[in-house]
C-alpha positions as CSV (number, residue, x, y, z in Angstrom):
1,X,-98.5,-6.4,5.0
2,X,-96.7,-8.5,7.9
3,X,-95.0,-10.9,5.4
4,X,-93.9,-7.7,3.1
5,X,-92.6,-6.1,6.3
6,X,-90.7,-9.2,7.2
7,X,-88.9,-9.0,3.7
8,X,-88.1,-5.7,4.0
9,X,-85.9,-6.2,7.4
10,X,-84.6,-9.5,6.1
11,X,-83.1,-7.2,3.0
12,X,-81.2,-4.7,5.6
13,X,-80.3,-7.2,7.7
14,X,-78.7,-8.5,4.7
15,X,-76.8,-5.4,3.1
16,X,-76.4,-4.3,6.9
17,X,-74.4,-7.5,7.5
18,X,-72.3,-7.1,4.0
19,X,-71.1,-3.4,4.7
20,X,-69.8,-3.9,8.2
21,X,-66.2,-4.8,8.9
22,X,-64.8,-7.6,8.5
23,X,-62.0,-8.6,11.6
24,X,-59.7,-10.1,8.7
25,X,-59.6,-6.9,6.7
26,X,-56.4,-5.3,7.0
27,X,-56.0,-2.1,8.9
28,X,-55.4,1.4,7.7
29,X,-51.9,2.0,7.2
30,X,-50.5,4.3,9.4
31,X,-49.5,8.0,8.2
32,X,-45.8,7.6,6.1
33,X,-42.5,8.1,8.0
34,X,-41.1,11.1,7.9
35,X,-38.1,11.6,5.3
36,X,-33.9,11.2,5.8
37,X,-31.0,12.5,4.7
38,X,-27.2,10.9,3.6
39,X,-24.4,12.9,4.1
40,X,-20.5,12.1,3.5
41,X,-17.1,12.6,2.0
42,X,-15.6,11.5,-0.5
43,X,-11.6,10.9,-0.6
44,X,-9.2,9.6,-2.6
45,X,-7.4,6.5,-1.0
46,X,-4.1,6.7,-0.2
47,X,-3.7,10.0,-0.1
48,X,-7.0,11.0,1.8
49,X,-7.4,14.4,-0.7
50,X,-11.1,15.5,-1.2
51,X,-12.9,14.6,-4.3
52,X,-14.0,17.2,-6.3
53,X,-16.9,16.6,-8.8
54,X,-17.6,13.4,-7.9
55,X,-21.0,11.5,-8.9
56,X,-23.0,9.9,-6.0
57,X,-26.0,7.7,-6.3
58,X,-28.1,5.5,-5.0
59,X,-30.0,2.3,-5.8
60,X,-33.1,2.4,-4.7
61,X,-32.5,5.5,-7.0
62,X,-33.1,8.7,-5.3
63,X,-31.4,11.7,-6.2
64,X,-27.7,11.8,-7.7
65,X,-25.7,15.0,-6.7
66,X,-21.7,16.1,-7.2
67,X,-19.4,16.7,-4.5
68,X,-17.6,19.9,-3.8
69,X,-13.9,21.5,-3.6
70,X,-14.3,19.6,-0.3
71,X,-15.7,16.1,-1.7
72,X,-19.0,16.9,0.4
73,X,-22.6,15.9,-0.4
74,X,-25.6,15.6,1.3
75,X,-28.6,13.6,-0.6
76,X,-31.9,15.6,0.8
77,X,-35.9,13.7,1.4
78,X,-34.8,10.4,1.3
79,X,-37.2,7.1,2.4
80,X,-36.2,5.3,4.9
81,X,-34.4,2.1,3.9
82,X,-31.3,0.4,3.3
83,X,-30.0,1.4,-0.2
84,X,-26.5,0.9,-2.3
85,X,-24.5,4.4,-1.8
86,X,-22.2,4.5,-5.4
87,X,-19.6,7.0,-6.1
88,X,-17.9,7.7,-9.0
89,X,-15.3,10.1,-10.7
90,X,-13.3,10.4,-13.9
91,X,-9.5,8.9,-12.5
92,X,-11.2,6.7,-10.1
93,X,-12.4,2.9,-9.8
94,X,-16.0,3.1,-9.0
95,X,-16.7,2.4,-5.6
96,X,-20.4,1.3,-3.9
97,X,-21.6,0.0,-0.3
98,X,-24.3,-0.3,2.2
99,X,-26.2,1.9,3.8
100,X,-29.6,2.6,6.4
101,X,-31.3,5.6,6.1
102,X,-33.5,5.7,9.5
103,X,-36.8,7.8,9.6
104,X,-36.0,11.0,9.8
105,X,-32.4,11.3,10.6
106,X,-29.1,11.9,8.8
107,X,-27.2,9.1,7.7
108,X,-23.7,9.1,7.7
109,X,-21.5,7.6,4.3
110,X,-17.9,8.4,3.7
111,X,-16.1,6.6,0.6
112,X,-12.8,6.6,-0.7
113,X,-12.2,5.8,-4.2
114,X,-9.0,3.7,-5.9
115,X,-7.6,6.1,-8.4
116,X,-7.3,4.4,-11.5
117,X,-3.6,3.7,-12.8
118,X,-4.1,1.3,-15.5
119,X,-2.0,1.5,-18.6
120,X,1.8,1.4,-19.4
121,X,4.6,3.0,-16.9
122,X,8.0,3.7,-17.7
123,X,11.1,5.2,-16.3
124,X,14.5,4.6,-14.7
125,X,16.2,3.6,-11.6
126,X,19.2,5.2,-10.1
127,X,22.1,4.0,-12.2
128,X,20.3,4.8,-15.2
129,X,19.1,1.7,-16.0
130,X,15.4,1.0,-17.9
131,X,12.1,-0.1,-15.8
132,X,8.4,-0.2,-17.5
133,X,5.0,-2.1,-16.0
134,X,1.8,-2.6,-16.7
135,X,-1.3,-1.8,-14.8
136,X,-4.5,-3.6,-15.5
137,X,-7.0,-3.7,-13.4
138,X,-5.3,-1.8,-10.8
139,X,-2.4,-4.4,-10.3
140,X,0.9,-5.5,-11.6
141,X,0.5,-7.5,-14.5
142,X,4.1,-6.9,-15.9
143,X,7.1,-6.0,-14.6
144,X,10.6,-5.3,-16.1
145,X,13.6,-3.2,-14.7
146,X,17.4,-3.7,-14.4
147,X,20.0,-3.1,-12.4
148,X,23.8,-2.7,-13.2
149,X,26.0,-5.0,-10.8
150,X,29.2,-4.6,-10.3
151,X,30.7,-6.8,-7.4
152,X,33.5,-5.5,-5.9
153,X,37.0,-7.8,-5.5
154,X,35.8,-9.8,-8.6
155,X,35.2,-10.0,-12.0
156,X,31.3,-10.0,-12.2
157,X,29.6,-6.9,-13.7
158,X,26.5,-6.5,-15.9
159,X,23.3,-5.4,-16.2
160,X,20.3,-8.0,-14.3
161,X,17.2,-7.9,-16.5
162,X,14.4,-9.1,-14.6
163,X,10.6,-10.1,-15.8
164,X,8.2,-10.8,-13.2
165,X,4.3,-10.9,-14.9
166,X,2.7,-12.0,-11.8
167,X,-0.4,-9.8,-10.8
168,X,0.8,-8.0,-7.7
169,X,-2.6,-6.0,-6.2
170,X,-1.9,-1.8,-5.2
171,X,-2.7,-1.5,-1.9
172,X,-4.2,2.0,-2.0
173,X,-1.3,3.8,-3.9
174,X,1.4,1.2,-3.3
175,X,2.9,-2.0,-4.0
176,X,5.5,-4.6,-3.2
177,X,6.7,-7.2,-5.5
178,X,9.6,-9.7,-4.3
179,X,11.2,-12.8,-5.6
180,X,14.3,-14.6,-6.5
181,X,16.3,-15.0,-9.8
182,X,19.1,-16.9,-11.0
183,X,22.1,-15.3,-12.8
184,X,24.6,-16.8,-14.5
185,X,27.8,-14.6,-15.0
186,X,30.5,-17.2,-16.4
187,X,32.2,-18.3,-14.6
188,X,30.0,-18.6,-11.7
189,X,26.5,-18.9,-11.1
190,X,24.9,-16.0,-8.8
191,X,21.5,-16.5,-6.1
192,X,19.9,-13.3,-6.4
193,X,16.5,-12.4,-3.7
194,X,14.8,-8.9,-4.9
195,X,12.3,-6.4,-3.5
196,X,10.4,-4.0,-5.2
197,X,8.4,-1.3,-3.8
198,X,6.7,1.2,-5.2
199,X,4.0,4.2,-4.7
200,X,1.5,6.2,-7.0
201,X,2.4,9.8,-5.8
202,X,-0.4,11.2,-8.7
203,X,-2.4,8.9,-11.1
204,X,0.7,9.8,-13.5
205,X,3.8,9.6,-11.3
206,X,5.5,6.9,-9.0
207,X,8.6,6.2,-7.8
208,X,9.9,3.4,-5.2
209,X,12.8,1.4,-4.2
210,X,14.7,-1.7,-4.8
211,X,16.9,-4.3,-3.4
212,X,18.9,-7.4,-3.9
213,X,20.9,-9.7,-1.8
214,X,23.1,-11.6,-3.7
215,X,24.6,-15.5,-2.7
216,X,25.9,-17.6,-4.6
217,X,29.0,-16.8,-6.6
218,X,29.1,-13.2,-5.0
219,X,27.4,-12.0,-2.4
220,X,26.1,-8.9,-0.6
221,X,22.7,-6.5,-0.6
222,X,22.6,-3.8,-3.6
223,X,19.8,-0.9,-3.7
224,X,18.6,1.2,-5.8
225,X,15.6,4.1,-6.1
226,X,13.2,4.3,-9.3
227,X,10.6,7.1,-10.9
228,X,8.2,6.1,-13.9
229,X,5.2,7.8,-15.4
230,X,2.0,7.3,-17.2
231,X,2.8,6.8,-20.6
């Protein structure tokens, strides 16, 4: 009876010793944090004019929503974490960055987007002369325009054609190309510097300036205005 008793305590100090805790379990977790919010504006750059209808996500995903006639949104019961904020809008470039939402509180995200002008432009400048560029991935990729010259006290007049294809980046809606040229207008041989600015009044309209200082076999500074459209 002694020895079966003895077996009997032996088997619940056993199973005793296998159900109690173990000090390298892990811990409860504690309860979940409590939800945030991300709130913002969206603009369009350059011109600072609200958004309409914009898209806005995020990755993590959580829930995408559309801005208003003021380019608000607010993104409602979202975790806290740090998540890509990405907007975007037919017109624009799409546009993303960084963001913290914090337990319980309202984040903050404002984003302006790069309206989108690639394609072909063409117009005229101020003495009726022919300009037309090309816009691919939101820079200058081709450039042509000319300007009549007529130099007064000599014999030099004529239209300067220039071409200048090197990518010039838009700086939110504007741009400025300059270089130099050489002109040869028998008999003499004409220095030319040039500056071209322009800016993106609408994703279908610009208009701008230009400039040139001539040296050489003439000299003196010539300007000039410009409007173009989408085409």
């Amino acid at each position: 009876m002694q020895k079966l008793l003895f077996v009997i305590l032996a088997l619940f100090v056993f199973f005793s010793a296998c159900n109690s805790p173990s000090s390298t379990d892990n811990p409860t977790p504690p309860p979940g944090s409590a939800a945030g919010s991300i709130t913002g504006i969206i603009t369009e750059m350059g011109s600072n004019s609200a958004v309409s209808g914009a898209s806005v996500s995020t990755l993590p995903a959580t829930t995408t929503v559309t801005t208003n006639a003021q380019g608000a949104y607010t993104i409602s019961s979202v975790s806290p974490g740090s998540y890509t904020l990405t907007a975007t809008a037919d017109g624009y470039i799409e546009h993303s960055r960084s963001i913290t939402v914090t337990s319980g509180q309202t984040t903050t995200a404002d984003l302006k987007l790069q309206p989108n002008y690639s394609g072909s432009w063409s117009g005229t400048t101020s003495q009726d002369e022919s300009i037309s560029f090309t816009v691919v991935d939101n820079g200058i990729s081709q450039l042509m325009f000319g300007y009549r010259v007529k130099v007064p006290g000599t014999k030099i007049t004529g239209a300067i054609n220039l071409t200048y294809s090197e990518p010039v980046s838009i700086n939110g809606n504007t741009f400025t190309i300059g270089g130099s040229a050489t002109i040869s207008y028998y008999p003499t041989i004409i220095e030319m510097l040039f500056s071209f600015d322009g800016t993106f009044s609408s994703r279908t309209a610009a208009k701008g300036t230009m400039k040139f200082t001539l040296s050489g076999g003439a000299s003196g500074d010539i300007s000039g205005t410009w409007t173009a459209n989408k085409t």
